[in-house]
PyMOL Python script that loads the backbone (N, CA, C, O; Angstrom):
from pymol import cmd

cmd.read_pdbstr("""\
ATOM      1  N   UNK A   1     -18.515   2.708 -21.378  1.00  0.00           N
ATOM      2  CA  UNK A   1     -17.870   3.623 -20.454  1.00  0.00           C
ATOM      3  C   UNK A   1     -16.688   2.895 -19.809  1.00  0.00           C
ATOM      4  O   UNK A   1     -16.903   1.948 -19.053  1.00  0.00           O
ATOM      5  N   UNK A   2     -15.144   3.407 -20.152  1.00  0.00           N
ATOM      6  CA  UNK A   2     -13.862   3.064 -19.185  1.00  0.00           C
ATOM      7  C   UNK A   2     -13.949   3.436 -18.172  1.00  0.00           C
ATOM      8  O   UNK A   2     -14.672   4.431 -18.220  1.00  0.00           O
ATOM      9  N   UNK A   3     -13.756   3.318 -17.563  1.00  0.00           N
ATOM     10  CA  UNK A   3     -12.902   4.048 -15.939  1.00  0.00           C
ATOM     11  C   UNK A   3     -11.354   2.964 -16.002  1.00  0.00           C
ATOM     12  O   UNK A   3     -11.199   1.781 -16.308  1.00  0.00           O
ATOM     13  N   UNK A   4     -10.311   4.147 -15.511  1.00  0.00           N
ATOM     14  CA  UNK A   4      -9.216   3.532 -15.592  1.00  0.00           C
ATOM     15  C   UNK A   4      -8.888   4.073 -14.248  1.00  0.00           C
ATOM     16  O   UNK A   4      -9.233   5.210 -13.923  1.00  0.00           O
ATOM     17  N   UNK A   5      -7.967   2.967 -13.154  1.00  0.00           N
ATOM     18  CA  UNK A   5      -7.747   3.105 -11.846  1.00  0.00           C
ATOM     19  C   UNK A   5      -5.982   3.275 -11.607  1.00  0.00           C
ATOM     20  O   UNK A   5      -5.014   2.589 -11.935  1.00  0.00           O
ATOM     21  N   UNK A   6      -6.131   4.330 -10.996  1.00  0.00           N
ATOM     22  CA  UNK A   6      -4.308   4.360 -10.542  1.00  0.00           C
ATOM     23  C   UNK A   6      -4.249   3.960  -9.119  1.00  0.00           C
ATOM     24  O   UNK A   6      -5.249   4.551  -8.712  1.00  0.00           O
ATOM     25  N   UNK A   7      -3.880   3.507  -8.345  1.00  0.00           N
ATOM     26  CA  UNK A   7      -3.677   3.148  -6.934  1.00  0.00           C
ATOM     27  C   UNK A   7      -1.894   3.282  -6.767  1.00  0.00           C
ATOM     28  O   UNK A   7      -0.983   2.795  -7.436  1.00  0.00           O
ATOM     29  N   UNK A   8      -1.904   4.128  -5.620  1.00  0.00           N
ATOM     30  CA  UNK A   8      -0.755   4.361  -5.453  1.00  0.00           C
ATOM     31  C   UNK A   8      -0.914   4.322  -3.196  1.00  0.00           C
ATOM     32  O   UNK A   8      -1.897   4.435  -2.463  1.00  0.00           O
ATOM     33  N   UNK A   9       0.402   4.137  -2.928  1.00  0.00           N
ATOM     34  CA  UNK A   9       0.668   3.827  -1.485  1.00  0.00           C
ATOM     35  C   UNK A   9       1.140   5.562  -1.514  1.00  0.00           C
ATOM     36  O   UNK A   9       2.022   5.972  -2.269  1.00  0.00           O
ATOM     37  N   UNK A  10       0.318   6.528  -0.473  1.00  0.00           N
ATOM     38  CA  UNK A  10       1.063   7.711  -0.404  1.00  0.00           C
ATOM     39  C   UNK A  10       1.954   7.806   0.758  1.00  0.00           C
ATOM     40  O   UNK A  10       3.071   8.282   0.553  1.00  0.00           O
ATOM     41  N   UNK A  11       1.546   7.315   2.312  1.00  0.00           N
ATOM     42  CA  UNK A  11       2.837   7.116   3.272  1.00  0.00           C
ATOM     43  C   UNK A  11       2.733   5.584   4.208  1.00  0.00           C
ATOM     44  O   UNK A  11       1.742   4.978   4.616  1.00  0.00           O
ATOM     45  N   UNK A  12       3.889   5.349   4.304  1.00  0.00           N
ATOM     46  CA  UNK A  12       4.203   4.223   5.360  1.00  0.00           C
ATOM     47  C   UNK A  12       4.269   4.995   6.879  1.00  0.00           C
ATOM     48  O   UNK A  12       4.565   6.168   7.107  1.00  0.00           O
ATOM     49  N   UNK A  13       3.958   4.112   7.666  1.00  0.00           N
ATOM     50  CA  UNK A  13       4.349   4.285   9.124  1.00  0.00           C
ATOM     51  C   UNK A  13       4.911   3.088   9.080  1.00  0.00           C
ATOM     52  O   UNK A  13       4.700   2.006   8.533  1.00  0.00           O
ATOM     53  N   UNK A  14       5.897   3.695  10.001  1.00  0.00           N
ATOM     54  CA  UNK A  14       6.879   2.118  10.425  1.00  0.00           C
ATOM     55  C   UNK A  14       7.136   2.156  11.995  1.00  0.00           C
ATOM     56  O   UNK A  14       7.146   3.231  12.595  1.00  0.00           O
ATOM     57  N   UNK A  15       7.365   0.814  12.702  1.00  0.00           N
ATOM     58  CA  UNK A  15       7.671   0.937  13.816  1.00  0.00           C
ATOM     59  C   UNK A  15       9.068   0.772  13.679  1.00  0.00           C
ATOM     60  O   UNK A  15       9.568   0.369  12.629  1.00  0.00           O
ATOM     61  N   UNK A  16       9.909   1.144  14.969  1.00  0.00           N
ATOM     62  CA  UNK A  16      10.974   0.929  14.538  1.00  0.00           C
ATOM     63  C   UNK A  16      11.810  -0.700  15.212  1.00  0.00           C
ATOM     64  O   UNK A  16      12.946  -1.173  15.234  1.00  0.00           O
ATOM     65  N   UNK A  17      10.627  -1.038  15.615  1.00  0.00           N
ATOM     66  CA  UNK A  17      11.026  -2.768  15.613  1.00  0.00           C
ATOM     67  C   UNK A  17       9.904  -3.563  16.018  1.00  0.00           C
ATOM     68  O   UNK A  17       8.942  -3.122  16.646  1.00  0.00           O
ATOM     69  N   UNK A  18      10.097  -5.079  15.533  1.00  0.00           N
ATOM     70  CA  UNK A  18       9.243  -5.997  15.721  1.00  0.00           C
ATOM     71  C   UNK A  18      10.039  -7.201  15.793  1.00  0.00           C
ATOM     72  O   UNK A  18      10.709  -7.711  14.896  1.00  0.00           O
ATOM     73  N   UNK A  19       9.821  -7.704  17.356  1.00  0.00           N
ATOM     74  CA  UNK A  19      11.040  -8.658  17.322  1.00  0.00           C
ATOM     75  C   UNK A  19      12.011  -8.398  16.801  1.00  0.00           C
ATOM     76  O   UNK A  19      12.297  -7.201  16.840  1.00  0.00           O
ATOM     77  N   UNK A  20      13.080  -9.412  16.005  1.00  0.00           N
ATOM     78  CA  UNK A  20      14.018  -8.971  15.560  1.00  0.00           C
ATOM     79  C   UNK A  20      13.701  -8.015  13.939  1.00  0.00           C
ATOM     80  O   UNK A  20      14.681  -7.431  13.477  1.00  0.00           O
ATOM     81  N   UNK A  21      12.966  -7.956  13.518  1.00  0.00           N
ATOM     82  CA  UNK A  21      12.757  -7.250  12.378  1.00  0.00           C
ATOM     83  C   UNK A  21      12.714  -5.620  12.790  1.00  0.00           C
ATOM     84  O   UNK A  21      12.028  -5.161  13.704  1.00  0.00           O
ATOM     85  N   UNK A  22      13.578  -4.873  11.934  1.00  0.00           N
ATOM     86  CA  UNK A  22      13.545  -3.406  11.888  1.00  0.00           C
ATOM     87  C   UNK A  22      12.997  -2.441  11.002  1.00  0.00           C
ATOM     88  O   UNK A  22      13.101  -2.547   9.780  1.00  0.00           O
ATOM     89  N   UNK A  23      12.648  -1.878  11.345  1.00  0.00           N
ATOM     90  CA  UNK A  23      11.503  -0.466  10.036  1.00  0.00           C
ATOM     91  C   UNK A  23      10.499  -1.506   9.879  1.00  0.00           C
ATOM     92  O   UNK A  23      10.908  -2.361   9.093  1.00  0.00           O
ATOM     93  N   UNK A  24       9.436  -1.733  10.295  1.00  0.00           N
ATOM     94  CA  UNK A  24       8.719  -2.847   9.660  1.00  0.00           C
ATOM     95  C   UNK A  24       7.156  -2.231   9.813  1.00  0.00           C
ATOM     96  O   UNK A  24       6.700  -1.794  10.869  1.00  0.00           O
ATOM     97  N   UNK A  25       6.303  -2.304   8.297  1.00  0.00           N
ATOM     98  CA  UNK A  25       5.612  -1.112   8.317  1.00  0.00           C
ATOM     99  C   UNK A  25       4.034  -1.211   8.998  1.00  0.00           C
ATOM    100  O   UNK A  25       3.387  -2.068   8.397  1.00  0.00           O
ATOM    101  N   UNK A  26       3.410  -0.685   9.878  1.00  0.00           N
ATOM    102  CA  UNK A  26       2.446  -0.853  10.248  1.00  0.00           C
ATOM    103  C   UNK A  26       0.947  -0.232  10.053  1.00  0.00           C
ATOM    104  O   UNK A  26      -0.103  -0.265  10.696  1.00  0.00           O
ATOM    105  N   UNK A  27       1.367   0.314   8.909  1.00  0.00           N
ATOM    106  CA  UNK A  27       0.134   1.484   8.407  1.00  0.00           C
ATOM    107  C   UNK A  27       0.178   1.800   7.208  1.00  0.00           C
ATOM    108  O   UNK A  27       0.692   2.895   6.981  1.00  0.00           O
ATOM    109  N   UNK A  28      -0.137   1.295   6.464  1.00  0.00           N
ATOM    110  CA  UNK A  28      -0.351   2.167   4.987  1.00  0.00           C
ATOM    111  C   UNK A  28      -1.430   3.266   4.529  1.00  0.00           C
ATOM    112  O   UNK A  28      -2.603   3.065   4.845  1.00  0.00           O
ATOM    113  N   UNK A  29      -1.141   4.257   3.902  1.00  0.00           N
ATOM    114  CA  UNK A  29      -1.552   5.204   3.630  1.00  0.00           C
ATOM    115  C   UNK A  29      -2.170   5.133   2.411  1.00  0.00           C
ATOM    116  O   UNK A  29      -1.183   5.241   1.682  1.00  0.00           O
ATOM    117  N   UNK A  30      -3.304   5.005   1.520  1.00  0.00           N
ATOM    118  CA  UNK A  30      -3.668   4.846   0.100  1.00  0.00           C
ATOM    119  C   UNK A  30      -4.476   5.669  -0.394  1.00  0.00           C
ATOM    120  O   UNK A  30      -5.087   6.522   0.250  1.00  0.00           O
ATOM    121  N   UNK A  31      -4.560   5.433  -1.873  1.00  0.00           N
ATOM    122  CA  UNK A  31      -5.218   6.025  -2.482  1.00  0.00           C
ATOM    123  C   UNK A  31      -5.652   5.701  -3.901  1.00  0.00           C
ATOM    124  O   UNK A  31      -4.819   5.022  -4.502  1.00  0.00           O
ATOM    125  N   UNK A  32      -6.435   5.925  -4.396  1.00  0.00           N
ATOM    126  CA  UNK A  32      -7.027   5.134  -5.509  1.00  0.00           C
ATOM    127  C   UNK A  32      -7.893   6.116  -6.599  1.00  0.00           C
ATOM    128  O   UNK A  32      -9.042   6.391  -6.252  1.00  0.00           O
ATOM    129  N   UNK A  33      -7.318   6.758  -8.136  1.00  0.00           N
ATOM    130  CA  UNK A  33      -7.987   7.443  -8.738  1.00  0.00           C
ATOM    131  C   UNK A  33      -8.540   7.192  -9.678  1.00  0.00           C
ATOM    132  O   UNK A  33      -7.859   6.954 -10.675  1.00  0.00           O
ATOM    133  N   UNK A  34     -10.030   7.132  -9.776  1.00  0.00           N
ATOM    134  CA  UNK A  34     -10.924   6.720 -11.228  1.00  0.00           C
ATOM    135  C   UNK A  34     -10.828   7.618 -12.050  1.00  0.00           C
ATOM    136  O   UNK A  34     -10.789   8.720 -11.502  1.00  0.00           O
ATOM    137  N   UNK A  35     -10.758   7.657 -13.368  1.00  0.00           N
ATOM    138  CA  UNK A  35     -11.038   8.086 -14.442  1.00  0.00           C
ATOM    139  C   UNK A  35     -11.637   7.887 -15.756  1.00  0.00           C
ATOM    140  O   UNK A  35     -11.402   7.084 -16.659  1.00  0.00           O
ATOM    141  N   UNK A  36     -12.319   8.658 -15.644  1.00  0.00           N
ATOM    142  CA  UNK A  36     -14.025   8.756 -16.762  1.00  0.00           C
ATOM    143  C   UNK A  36     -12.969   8.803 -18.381  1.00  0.00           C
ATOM    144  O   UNK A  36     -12.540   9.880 -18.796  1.00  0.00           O
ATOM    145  N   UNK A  37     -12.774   7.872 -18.895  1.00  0.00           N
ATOM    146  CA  UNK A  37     -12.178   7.988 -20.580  1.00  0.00           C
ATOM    147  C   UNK A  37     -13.218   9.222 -21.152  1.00  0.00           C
ATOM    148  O   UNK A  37     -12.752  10.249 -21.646  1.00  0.00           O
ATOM    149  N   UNK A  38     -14.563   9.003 -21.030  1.00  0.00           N
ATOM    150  CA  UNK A  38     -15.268   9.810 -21.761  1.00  0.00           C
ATOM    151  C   UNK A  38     -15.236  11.131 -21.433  1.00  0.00           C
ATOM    152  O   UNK A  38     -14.654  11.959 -22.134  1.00  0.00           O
ATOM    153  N   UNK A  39     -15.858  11.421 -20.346  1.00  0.00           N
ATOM    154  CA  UNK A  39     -15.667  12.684 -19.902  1.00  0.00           C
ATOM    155  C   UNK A  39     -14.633  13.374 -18.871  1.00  0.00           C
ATOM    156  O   UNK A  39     -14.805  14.428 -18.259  1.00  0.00           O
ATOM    157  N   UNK A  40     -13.358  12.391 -18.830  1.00  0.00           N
ATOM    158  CA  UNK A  40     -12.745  13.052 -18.208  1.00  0.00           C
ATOM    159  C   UNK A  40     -12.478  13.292 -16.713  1.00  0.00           C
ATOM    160  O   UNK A  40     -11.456  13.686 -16.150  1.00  0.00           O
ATOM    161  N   UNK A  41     -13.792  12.913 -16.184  1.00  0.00           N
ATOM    162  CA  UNK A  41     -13.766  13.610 -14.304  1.00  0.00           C
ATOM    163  C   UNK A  41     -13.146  12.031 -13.782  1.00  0.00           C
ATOM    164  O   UNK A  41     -13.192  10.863 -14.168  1.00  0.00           O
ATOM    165  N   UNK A  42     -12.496  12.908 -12.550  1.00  0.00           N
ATOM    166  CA  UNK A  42     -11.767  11.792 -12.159  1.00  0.00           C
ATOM    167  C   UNK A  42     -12.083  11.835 -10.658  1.00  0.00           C
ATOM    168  O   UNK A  42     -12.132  12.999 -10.261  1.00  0.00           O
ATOM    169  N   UNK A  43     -12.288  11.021  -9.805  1.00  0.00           N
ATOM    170  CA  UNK A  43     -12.536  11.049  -8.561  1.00  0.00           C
ATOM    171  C   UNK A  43     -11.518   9.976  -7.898  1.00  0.00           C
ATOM    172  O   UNK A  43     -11.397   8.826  -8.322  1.00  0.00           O
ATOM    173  N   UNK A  44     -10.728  10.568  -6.682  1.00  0.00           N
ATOM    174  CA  UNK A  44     -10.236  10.126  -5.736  1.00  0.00           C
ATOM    175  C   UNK A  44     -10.827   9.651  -4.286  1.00  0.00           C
ATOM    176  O   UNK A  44     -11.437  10.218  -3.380  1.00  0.00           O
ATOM    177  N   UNK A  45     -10.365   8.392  -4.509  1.00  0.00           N
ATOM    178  CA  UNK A  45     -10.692   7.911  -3.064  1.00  0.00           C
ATOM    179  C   UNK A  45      -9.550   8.140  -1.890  1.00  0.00           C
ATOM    180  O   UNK A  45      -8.492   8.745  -2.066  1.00  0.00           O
ATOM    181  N   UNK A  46     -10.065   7.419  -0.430  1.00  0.00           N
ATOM    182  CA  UNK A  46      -8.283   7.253   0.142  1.00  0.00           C
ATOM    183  C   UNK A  46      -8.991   6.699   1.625  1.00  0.00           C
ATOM    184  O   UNK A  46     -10.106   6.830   2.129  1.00  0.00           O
ATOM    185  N   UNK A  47      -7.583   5.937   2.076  1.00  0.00           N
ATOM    186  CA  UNK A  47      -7.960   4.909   3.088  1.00  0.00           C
ATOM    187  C   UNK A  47      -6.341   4.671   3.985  1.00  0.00           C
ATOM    188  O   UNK A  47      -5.267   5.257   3.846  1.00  0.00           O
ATOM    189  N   UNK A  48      -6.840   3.346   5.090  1.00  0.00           N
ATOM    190  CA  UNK A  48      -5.431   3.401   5.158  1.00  0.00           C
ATOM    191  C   UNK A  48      -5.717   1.834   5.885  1.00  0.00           C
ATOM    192  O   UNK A  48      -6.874   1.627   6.251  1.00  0.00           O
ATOM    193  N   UNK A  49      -4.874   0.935   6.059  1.00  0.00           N
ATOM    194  CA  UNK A  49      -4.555  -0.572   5.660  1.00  0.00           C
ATOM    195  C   UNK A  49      -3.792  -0.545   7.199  1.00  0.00           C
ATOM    196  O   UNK A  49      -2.814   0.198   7.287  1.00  0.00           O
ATOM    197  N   UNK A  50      -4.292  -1.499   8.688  1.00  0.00           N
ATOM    198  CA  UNK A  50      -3.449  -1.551   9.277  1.00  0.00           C
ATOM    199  C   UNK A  50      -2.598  -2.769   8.857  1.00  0.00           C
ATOM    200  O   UNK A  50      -2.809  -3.301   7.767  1.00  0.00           O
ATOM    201  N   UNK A  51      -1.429  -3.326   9.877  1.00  0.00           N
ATOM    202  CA  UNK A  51      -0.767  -4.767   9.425  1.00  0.00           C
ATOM    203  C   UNK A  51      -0.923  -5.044  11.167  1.00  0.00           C
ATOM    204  O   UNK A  51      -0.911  -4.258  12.114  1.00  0.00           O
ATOM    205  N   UNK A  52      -1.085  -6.681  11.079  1.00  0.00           N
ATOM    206  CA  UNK A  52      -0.703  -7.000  12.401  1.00  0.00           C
ATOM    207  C   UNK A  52       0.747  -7.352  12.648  1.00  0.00           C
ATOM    208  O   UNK A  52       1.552  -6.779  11.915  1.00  0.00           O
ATOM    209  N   UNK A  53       1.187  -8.129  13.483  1.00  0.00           N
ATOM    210  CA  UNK A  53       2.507  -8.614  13.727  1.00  0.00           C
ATOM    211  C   UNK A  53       3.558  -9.198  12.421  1.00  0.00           C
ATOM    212  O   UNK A  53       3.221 -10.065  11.615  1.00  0.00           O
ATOM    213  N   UNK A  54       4.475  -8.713  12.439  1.00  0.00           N
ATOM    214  CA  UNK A  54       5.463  -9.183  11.075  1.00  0.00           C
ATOM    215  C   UNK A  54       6.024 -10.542  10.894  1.00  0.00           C
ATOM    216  O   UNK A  54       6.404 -11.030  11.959  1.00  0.00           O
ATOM    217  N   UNK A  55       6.162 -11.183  10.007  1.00  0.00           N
ATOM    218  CA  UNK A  55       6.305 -12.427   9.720  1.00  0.00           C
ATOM    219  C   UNK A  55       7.833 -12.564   9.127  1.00  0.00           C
ATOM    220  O   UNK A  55       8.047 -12.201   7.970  1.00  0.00           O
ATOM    221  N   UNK A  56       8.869 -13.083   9.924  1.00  0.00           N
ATOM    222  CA  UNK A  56      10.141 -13.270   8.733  1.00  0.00           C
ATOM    223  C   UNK A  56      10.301 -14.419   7.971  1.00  0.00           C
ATOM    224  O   UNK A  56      11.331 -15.006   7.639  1.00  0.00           O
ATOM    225  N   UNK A  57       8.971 -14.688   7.710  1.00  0.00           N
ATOM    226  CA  UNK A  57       8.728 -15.529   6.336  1.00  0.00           C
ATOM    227  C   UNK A  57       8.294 -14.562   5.405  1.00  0.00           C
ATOM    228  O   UNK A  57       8.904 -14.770   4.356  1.00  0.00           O
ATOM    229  N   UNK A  58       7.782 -13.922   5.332  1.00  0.00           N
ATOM    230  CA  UNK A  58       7.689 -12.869   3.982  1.00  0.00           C
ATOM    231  C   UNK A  58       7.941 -11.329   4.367  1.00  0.00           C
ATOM    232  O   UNK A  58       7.091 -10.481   4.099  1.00  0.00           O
ATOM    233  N   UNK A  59       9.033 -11.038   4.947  1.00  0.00           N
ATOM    234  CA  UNK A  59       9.549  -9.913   5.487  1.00  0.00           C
ATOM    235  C   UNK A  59      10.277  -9.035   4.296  1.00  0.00           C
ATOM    236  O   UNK A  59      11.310  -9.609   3.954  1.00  0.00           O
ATOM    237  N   UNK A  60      10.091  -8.037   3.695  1.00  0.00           N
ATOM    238  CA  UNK A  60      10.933  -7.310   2.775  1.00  0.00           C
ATOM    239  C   UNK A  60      11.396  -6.099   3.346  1.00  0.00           C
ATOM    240  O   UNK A  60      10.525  -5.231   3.413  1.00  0.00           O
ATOM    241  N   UNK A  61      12.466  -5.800   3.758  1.00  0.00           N
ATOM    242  CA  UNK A  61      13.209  -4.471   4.049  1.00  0.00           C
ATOM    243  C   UNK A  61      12.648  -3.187   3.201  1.00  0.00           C
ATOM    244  O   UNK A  61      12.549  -2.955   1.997  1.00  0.00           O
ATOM    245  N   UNK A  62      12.270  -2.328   4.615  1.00  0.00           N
ATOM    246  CA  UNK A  62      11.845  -1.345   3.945  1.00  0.00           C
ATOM    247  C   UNK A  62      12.578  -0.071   3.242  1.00  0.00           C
ATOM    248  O   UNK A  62      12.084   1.056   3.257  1.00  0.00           O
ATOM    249  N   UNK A  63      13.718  -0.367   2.676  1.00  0.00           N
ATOM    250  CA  UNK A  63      14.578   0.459   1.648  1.00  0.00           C
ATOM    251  C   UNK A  63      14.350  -0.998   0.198  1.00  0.00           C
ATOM    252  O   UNK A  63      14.654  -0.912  -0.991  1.00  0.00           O
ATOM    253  N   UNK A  64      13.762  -2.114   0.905  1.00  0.00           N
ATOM    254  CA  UNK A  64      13.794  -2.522  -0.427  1.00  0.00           C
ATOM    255  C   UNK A  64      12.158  -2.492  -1.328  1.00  0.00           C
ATOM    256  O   UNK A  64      12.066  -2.973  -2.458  1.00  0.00           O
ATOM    257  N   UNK A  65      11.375  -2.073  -0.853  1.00  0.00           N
ATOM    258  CA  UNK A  65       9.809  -2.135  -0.893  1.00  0.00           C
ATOM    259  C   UNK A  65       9.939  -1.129  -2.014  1.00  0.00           C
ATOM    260  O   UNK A  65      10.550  -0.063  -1.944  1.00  0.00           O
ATOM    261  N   UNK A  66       9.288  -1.605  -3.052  1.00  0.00           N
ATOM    262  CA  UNK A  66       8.545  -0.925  -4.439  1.00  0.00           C
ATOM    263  C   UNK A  66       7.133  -0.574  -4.369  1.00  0.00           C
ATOM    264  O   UNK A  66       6.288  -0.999  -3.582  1.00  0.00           O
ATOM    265  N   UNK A  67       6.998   0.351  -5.406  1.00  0.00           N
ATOM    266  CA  UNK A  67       5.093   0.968  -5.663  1.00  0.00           C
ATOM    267  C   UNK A  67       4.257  -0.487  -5.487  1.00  0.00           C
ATOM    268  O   UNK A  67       3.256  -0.703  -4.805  1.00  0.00           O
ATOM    269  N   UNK A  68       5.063  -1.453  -6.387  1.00  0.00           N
ATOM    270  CA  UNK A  68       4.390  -2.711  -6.755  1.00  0.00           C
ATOM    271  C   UNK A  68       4.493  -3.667  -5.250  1.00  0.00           C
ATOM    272  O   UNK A  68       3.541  -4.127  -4.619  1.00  0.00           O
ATOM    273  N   UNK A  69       5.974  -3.789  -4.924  1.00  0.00           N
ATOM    274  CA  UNK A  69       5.722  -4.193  -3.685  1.00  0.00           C
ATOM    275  C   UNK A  69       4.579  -3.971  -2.856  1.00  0.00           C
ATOM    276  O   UNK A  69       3.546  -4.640  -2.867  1.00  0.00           O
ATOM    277  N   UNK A  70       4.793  -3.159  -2.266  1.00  0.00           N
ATOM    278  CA  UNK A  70       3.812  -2.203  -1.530  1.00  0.00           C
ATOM    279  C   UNK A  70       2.142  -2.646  -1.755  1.00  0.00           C
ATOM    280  O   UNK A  70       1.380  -3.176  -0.946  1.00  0.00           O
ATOM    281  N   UNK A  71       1.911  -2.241  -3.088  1.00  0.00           N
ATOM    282  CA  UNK A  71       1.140  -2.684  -3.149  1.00  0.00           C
ATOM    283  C   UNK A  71       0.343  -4.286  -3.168  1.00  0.00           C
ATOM    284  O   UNK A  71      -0.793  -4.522  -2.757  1.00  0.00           O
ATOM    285  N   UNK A  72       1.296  -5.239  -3.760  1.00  0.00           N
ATOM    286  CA  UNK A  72       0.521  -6.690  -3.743  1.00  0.00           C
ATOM    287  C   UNK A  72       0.494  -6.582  -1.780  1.00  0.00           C
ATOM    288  O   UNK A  72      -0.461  -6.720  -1.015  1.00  0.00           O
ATOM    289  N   UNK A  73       1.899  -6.298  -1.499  1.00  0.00           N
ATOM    290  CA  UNK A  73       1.561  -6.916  -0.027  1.00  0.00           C
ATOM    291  C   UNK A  73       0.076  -5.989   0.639  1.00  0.00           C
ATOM    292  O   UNK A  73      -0.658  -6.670   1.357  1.00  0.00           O
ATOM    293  N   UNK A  74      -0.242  -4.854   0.461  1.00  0.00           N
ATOM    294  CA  UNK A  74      -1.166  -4.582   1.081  1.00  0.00           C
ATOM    295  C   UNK A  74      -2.944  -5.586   0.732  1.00  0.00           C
ATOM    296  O   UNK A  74      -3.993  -5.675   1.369  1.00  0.00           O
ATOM    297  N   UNK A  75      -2.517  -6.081  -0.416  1.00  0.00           N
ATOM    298  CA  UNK A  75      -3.991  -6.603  -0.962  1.00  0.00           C
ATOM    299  C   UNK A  75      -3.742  -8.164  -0.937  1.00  0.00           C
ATOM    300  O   UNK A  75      -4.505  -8.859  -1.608  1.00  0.00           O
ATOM    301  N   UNK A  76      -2.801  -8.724  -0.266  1.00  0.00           N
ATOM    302  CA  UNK A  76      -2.202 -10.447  -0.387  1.00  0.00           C
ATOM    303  C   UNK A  76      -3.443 -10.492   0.999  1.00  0.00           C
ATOM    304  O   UNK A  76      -3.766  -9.666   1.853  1.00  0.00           O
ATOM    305  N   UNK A  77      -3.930 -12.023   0.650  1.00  0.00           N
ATOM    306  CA  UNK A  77      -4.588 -12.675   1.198  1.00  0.00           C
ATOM    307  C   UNK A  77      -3.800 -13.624   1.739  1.00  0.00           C
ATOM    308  O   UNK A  77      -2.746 -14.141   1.368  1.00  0.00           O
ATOM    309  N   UNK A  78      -4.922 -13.849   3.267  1.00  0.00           N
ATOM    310  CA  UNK A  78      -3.944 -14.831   3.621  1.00  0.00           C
ATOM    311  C   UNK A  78      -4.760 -15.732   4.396  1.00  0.00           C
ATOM    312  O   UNK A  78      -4.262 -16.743   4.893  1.00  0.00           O
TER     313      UNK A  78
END
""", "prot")
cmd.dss("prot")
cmd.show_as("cartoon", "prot")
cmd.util.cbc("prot")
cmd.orient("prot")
């Protein structure tokens, strides 16, 4: 039995400052869909990821943030 997983970020909240950093996001919105190869049924999950204080050591502008972005940073350990 497969199950194949899509995870996608559906909305950001942003504040509109943190220290000197601007748009900087404090809430992610998610979601995560299994799918049965065999039979097909697919079930959705969904959640949402706070952030604490922003770091301009790994700060990415949020016009520059990708699906992929988005995503490692929500699941980066630290």
């Amino acid at each position: 039995m497969a199950i194949t997983y899509i995870w996608n970020i559906d909305l950001l909240e942003t504040k509109p400052t943190d220290g000197d950093l601007i748009d900087v996001v404090a809430v992610a919105h998610w979601s995560v869909t299994g799918t049965d190869e065999a039979t097909g049924i697919k079930v959705t999950n969904r959640g949402t990821a706070s952030f604490g204080a922003a770091s301009a050591d790994n700060f990415t502008a949020f016009n520059s943030l990708t699906q992929q972005t988005k995503l490692s940073k929500l699941y980066k350990k630290e």
